[in-house]
C-alpha positions in Angstrom: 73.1 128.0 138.0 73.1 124.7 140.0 76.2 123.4 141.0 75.8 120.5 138.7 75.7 122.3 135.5 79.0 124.2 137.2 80.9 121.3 137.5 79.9 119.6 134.1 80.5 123.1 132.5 83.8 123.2 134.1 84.9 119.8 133.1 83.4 119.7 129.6 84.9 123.3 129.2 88.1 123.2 131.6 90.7 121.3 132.8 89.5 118.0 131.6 88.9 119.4 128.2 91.7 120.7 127.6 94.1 118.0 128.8 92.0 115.4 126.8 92.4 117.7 123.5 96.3 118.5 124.3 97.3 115.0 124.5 94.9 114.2 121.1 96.7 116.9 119.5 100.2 115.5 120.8 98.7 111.8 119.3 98.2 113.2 116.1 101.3 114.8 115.9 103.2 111.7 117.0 101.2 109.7 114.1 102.1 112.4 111.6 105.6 112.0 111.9 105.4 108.4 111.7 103.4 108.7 108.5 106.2 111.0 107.1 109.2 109.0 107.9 107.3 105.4 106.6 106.6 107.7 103.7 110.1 108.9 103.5 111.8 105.2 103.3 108.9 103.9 101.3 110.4 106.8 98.6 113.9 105.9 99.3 113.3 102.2 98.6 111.0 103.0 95.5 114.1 105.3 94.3 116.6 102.3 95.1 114.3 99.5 93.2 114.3 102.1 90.1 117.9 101.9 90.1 118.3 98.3 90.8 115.9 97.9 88.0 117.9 100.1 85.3 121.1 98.9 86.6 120.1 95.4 85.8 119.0 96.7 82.5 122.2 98.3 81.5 124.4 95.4 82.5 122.2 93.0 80.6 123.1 95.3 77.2 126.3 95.7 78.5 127.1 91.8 78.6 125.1 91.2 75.4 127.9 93.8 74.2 127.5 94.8 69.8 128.1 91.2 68.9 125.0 89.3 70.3 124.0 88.1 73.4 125.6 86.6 76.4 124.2 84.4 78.6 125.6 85.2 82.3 125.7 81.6 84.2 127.5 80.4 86.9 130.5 77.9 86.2 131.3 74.9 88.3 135.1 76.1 88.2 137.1 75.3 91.6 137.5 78.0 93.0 140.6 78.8 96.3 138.6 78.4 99.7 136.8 81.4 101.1 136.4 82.7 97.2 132.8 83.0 95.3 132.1 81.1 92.4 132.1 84.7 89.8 129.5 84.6 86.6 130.7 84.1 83.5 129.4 85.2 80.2 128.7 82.5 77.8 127.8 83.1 74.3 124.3 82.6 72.7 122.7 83.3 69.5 121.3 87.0 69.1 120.3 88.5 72.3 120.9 88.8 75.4 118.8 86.5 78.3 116.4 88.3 79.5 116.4 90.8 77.2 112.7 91.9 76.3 114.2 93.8 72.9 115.1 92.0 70.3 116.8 93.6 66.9 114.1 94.6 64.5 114.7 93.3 61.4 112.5 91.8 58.6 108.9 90.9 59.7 109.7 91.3 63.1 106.2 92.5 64.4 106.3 95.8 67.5 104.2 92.8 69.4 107.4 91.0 70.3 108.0 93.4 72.5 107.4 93.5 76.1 104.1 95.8 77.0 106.3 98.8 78.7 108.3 98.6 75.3 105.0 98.7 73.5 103.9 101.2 75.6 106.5 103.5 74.2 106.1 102.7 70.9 102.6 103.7 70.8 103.1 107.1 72.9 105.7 108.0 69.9 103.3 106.3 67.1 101.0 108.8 68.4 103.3 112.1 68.2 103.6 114.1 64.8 107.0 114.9 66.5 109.9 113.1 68.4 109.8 113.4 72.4 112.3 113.8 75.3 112.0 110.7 78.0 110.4 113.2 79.8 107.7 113.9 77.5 107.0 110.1 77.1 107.2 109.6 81.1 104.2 111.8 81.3 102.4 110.4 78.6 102.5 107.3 80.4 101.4 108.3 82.9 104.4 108.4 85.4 106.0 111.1 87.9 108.0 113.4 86.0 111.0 112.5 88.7 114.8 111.0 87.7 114.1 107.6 88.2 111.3 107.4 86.0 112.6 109.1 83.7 115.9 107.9 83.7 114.2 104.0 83.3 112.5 105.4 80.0 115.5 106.8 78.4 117.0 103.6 79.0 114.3 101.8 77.7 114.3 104.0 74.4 118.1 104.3 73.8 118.0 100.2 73.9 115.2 100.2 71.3 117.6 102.8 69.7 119.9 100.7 69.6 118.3 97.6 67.8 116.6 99.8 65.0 113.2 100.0 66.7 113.5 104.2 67.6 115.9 106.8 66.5 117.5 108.9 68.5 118.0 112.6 67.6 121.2 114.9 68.4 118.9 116.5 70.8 117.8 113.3 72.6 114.7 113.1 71.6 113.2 109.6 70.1 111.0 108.9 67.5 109.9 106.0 65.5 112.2 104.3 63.0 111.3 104.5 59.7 108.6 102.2 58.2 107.6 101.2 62.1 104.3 101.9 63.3 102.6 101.7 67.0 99.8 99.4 68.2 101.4 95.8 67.4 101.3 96.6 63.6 
């Protein structure tokens, strides 16, 4: 063997080599757990927009309260120095601002509704039997994890609520009577 080949063998195959690969391997690893904790907050601040999301939800109902809607503006009231100006609720006529759900009554057609709304309404329209939120999470197609689910049972206990759904002992929702799915 000439002492070429010996000294490409050895630095192809040797030392070189292996502190080349070592500190590729270390990169990777590095990388990884960057990847991991970028995936990690990207989760956590998925998980805190969900909430944010139904917690907006809720106080929306919760201002439009059983007897109609509210509308939430702010008040040029003077206010002590150093103090925020507070919202306060204002009535309007029959729901609430912002509210995509609107009472179902009389000729009031499922395509009033927003398309996540309608998106319910046609996963139950196509059930012979009423669903838990999780149930109708997955048949939309999201992650069977709290937040989603927790956003649809919101969603359904507010259509619930203005005659669109019904809502079983068990928690499970159907369609109200005489309602059908697909913007009928």
């Amino acid at each position: 063997m000439s002492s070429w080949s010996w000294r490409f063998g050895d630095a192809v195959g040797g030392r070189f080599a292996g502190e080349e690969v070592t500190g590729s391997r270390q990169r990777v690893e590095v990388l990884r757990e960057k990847a991991d904790r970028v995936l990690a907050e990207l989760r956590d601040a998925e998980l805190f927009w969900e909430r944010f999301v139904t917690a907006r939800e809720v106080l929306v109902e919760v201002l439009a309260g059983p007897g109609g809607g509210v509308d939430v503006e702010e008040t040029a009231v003077p206010v002590a120095e150093n103090t925020v100006p507070t919202p306060t609720p204002t009535p309007t006529g029959g729901r609430a601002r912002g509210s995509v759900v609107p009472v179902r009554g009389e000729g009031v057609e499922v395509a009033v509704l927003s398309p996540d709304y309608q998106r319910i309404v046609g996963v139950l329209a196509a059930s012979p039997v009423a669903l838990a939120c999780g149930e109708i999470a997955s048949a939309l197609g999201l992650e069977r994890v709290s937040a989603k689910v927790e956003g649809v049972r919101s969603k359904a206990a507010r259509m619930a609520e203005r005659g669109w759904l019904v809502k079983e002992p068990s928690g499970r929702f159907t369609l109200a009577p005489g309602l059908r799915g697909g913007g009928s």
